[in-house]
N, C-alpha and C positions, 0 to 999 in steps of 0.2 A: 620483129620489126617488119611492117608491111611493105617497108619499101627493098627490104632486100629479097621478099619473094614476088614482087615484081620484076626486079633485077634477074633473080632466077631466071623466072618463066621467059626469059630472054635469052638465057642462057649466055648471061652478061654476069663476070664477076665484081664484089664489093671491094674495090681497092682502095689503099690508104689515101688517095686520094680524092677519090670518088665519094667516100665514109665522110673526110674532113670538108667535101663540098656541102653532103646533107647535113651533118653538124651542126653547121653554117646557119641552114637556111631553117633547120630545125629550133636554133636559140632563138632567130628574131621573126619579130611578127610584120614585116614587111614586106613587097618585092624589092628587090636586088637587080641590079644590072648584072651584066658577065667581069664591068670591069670593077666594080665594087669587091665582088666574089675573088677577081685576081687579086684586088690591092690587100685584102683580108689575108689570104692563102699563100700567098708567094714569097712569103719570109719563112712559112715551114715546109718548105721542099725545093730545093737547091735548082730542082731541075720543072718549072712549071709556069708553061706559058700560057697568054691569055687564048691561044689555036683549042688549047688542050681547056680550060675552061668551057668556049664555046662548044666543043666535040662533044661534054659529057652535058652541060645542060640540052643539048638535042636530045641525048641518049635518054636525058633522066625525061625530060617531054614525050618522047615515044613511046618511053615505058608509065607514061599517067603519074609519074610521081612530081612534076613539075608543070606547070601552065604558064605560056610564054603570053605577055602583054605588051602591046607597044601603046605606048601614050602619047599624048600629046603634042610630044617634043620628038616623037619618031623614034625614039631609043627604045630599046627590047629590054624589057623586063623580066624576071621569072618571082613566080611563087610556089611555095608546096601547093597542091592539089591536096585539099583534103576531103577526097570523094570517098570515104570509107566502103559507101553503100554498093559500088563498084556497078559502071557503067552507065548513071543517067548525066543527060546531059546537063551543066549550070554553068553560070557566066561568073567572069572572076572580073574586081574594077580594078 
């Protein structure tokens, strides 16, 4: 999985939660908000707030495996990045 040696080279572990976020974002072919992603996830883990959502889609955006879009309506969006070719630049809509 390329996104857990991204994870790595960050020296950032794949936690069950963090797994069940890309999951998530891996089934569907769209972007997601942070609180779509809570309202999804928060029925399988007792203890997971939408802080803790936000926390790990920054993480996954700095480590290149997510790209954050704000649209229209102001709200922040995320998608996988699927930049295999690693490092050029391309614009997500």
């Amino acid at each position: 999985m390329l996104y857990l040696a991204k994870l790595r080279s960050q020296h950032l572990k794949l936690t069950p939660k963090r797994k069940a976020i890309l999951d998530y974002f891996a089934g569907e072919s769209r972007c997601l908000s942070p609180e779509q992603v809570w309202g999804k996830l928060k029925k399988h883990f007792k203890q997971l707030g939408l802080p803790s959502i936000y926390r790990n889609l920054e993480v996954f955006e700095a480590c290149g495996i997510l790209v954050k879009i704000q649209r229209e309506d102001r709200r922040l969006y995320y998608a996988l990045c699927h930049d295999h070719a690693g490092g050029h630049h391309h614009h997500h809509i």
